[in-house]
C-alpha positions as CSV (number, residue, x, y, z in Angstrom):
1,X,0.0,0.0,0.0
2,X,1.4,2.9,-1.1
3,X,-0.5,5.2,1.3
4,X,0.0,5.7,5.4
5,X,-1.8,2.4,6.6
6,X,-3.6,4.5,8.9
7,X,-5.1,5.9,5.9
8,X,-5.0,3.5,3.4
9,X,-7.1,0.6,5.6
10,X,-9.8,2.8,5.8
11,X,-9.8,4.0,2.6
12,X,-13.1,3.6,0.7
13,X,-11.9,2.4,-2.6
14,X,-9.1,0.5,-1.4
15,X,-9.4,-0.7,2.3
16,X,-9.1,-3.2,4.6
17,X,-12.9,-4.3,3.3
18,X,-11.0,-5.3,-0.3
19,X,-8.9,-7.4,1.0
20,X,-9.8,-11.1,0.0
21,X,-6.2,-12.9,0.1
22,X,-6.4,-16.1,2.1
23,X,-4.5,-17.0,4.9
24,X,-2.1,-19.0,3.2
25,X,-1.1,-15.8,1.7
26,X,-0.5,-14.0,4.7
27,X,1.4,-17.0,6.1
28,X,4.1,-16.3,2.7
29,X,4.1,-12.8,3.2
30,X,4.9,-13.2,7.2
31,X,7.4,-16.1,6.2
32,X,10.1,-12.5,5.1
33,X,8.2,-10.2,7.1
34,X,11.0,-7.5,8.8
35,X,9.8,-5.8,12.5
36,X,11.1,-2.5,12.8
37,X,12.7,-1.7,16.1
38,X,11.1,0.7,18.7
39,X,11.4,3.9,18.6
40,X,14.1,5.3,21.2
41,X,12.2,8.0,22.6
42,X,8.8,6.3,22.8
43,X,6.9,7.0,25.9
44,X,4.5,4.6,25.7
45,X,3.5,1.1,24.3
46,X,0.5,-0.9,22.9
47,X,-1.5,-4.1,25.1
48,X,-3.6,-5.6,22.8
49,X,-4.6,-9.3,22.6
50,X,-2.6,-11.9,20.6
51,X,-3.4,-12.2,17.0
52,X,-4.3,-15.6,16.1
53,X,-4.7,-16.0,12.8
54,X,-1.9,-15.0,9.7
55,X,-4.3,-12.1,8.4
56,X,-4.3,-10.0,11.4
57,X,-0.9,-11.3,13.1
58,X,0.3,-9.2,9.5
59,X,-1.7,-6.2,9.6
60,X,-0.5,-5.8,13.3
61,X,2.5,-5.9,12.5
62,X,2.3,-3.6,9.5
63,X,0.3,-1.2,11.8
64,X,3.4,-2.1,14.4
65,X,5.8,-0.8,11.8
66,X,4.4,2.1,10.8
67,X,3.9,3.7,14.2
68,X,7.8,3.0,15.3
69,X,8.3,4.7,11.7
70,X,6.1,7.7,12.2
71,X,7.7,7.9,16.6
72,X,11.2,8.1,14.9
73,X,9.9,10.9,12.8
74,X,9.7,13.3,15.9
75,X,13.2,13.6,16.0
76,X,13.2,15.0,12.5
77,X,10.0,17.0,12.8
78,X,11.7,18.8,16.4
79,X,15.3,19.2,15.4
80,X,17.9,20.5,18.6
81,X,18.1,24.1,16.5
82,X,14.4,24.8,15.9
83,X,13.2,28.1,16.9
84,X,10.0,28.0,19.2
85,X,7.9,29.1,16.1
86,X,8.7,26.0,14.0
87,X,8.1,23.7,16.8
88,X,5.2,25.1,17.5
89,X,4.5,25.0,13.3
90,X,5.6,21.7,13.4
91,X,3.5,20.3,16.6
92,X,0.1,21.5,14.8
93,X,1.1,19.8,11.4
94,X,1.5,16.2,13.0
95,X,-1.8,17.2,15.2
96,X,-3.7,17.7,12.2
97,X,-2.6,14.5,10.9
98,X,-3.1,12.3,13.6
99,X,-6.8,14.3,13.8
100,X,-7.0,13.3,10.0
101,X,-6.5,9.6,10.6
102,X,-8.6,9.3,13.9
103,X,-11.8,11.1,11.8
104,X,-11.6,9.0,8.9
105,X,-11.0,5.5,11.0
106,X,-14.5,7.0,13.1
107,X,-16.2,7.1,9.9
108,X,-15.3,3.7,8.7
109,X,-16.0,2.4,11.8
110,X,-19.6,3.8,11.6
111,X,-19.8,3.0,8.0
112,X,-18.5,-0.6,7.9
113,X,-19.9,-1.7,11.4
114,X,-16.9,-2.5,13.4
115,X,-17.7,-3.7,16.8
116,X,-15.6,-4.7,19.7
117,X,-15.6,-8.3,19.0
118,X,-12.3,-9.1,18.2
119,X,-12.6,-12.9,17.1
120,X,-13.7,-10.9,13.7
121,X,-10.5,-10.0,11.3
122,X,-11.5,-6.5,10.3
123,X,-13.0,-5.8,13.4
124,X,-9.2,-7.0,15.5
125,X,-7.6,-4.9,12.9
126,X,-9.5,-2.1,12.9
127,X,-9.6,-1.8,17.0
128,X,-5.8,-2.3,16.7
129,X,-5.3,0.5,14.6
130,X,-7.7,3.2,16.3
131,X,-5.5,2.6,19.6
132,X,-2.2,3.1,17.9
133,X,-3.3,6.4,16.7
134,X,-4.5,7.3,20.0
135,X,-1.1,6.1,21.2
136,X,0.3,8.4,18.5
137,X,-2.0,11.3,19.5
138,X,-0.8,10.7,23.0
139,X,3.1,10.1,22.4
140,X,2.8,14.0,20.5
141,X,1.2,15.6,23.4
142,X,4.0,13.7,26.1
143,X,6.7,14.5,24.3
144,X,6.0,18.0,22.5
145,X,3.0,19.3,23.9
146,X,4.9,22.3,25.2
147,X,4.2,23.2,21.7
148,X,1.1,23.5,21.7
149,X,-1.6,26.1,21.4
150,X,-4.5,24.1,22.8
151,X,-4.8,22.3,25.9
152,X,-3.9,18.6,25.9
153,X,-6.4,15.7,26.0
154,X,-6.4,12.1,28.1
155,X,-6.3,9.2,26.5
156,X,-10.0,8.8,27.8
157,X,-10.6,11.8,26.3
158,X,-9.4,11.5,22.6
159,X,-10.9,7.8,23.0
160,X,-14.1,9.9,23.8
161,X,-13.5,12.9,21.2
162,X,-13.1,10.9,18.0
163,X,-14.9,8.0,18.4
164,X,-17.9,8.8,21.0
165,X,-16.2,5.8,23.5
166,X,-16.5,6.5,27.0
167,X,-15.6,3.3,27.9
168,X,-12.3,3.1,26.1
169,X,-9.8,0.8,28.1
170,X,-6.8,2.9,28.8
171,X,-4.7,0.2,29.4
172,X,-4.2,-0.7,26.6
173,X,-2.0,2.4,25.7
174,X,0.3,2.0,28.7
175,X,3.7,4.0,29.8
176,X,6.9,2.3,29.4
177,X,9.7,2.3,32.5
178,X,11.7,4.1,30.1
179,X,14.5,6.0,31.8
180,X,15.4,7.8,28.5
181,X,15.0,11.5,28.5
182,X,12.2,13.6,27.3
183,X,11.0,16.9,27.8
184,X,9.5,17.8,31.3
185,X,6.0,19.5,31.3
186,X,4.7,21.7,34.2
187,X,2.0,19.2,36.5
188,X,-0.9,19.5,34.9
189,X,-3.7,21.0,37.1
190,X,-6.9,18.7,36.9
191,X,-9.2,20.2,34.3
192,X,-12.8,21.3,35.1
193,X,-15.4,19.6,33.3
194,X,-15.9,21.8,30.3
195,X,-19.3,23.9,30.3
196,X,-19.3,25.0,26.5
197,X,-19.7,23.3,23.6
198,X,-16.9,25.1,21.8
199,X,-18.3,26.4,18.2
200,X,-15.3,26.6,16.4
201,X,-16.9,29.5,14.0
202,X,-16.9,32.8,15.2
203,X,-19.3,33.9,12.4
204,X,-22.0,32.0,13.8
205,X,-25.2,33.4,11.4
206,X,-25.0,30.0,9.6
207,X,-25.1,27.8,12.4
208,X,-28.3,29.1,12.8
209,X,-29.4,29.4,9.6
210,X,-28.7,25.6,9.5
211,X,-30.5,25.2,12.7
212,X,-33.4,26.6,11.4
213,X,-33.3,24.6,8.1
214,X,-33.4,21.4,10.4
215,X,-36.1,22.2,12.2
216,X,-38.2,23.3,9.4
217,X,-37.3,19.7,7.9
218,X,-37.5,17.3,10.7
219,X,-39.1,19.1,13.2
220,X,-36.2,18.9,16.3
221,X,-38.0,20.9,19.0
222,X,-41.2,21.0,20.5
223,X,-42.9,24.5,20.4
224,X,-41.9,24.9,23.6
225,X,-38.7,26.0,22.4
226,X,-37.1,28.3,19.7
227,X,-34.5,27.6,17.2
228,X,-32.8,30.9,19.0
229,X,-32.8,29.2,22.3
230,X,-31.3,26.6,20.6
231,X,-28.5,28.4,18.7
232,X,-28.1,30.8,22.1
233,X,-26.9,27.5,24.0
234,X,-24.5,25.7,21.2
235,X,-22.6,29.2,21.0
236,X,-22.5,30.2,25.1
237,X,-19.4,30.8,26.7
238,X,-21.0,28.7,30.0
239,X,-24.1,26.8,30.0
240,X,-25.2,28.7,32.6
241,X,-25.2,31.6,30.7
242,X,-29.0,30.1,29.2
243,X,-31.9,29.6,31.4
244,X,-34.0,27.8,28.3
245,X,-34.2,24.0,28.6
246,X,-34.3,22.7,24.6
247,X,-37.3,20.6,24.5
248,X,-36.9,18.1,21.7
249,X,-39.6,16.8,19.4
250,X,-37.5,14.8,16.4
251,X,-37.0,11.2,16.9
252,X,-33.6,10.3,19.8
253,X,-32.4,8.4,16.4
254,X,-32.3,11.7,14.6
255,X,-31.2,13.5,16.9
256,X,-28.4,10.9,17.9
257,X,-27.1,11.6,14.5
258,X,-27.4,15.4,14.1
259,X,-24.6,15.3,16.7
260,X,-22.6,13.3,15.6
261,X,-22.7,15.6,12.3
262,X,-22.5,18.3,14.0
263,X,-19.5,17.3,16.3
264,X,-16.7,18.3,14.0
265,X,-17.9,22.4,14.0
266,X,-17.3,22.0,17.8
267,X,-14.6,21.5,20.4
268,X,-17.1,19.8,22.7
269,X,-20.5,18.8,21.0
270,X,-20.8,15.2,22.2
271,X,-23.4,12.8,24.4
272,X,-21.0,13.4,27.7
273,X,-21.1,17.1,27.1
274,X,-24.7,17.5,26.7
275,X,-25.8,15.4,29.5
276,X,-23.6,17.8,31.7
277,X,-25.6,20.4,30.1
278,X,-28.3,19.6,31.4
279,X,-30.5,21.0,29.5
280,X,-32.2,18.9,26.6
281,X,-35.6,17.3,27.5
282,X,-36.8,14.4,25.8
283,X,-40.3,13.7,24.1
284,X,-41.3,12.1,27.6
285,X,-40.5,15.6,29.4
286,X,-36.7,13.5,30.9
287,X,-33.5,14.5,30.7
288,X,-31.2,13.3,28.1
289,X,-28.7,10.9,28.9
290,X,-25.4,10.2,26.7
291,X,-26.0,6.9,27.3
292,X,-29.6,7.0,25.2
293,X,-27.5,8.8,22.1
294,X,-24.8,6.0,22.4
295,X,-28.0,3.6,22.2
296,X,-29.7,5.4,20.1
297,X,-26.7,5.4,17.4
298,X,-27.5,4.4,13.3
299,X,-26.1,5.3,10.2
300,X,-29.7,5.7,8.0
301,X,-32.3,7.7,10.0
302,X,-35.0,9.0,8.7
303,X,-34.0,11.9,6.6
304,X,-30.5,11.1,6.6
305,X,-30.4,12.9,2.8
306,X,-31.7,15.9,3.8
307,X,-30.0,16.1,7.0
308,X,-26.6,15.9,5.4
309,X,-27.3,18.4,2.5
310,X,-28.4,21.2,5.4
311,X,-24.9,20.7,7.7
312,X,-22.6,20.5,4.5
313,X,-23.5,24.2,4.4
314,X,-21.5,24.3,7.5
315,X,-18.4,23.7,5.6
């Protein structure tokens, strides 16, 4: 593959889905197969169960490879004579293409039905390869994210950004006993829950434009509620900033999915953060847990079409 294999197994026209060579195949291909060693500075290291059959034992290691490759990297992207600026430059490229890989593996997990069950070969693949990008994400922000402009995420956290997975197991991405040297970042103070959902847009007149195309299409809030109300709370500094509560009227299904649409025009629009909200009602006058948008979670709702066509004018 000529591409990244972070990119190139979830590619639509060419991914892991393709892939029909039998296991004898993978058994020649392993038979010459060359491990690259681990990278010197890495911070932390992958747990993840055994592969057990010739097709994902090689696209482990192929993922295994290509990791080490991109760790070793750093040391290129961060020479000893970089100014502040070009780290700085530098730290936001490789952010933007770690957040590259982690959106599209979201999509074809949605898209392609991965689950958790790792007896499945794309499914074992797959998994592997969302947590070694995390671990990538992660090994950036331990070693260089004095660099950086934002403020760092947990593991639980990018699990919970990119993918919607709250229950992520974090030991699977564990720290190494490493005694080798890396840079030393000021103890991080714990973080208080976040109480905006973060539009990324300062020009915010087509966010609710948008809004109020949605609601004329698939009716999202009862008319106890205003599209205005709506838009006030997505673009509030606090929550607490807006005394409306946003009664909903569209379907949880719906509704599940708008967010997850929506999500990338935000720093924060996800189930966890609108639960700590507290401020969207069901149809049956309760408050709306993330864990009934996990649940509620499908690719096709009704008016999936039209849904997408309104948000693309977002972009």
């Amino acid at each position: 593959m000529k591409a990244s294999i972070f990119s190139s197994l979830v590619s639509i026209t060419n991914g892991l889905h393709r892939d029909n060579r039998r296991e004898k195949d993978f058994k020649y291909l392993l038979s010459d197969f060359k491990m690259n060693p681990k990278a010197n500075k890495a911070v932390f290291k992958v747990n993840f169960k055994k592969p057990l059959n010739a097709k994902k034992e090689y696209y482990q290691k192929l993922i295994y490879n290509e990791t080490e490759k991109t760790l070793v990297s750093f040391e290129i992207e961060f020479p000893k004579n970089a100014t502040i600026p070009e780290n700085k430059y530098s730290f936001t490229i490789l952010l933007n293409k770690f957040d590259k890989y982690l959106n599209d593996i979201a999509s074809f997990i949605d898209e392609r039905g991965i689950t958790a069950d790792l007896s499945d070969d794309d499914n074992y693949i797959i998994n592997y390869l969302k947590v070694s990008v995390i671990r990538l994400y992660t090994e950036l922000q331990e070693q260089y994210g004095q660099f950086s402009e934002n403020t760092n995420f947990t593991i639980l956290e990018i699990a919970e950004k990119y993918f919607n997975d709250t229950t992520f197991d974090v030991n699977q991405i564990e720290k190494t006993n490493s005694n080798k040297t890396v840079t030393k970042k000021a103890p991080k103070v714990t973080a208080k829950p976040k109480t905006s959902f973060g539009y990324k847009n300062k020009d915010t007149s087509t966010l609710l434009t948008v809004l109020k195309l949605l609601n004329l299409k698939i009716d999202v809030l009862d008319n106890r509620t205003t599209v205005e109300q709506l838009h006030k709370l997505l673009i509030a500094k606090d929550f607490k900033d807006t005394e409306s509560q946003i009664y909903l009227q569209c379907e949880t299904t719906q509704f599940s999915y708008l967010v997850t649409k929506l999500k990338p025009f935000f720093n924060g629009f996800n189930p966890t953060a609108i639960e700590r909200s507290g401020k969207f009602i069901t149809k049956t006058n309760t408050p709306l847990k993330a864990n009934n948008l996990h649940k509620n979670k499908v690719h096709n709702p009704k008016e999936k079409e039209e849904i997408d066509k309104i948000i693309q004018q977002l972009q």
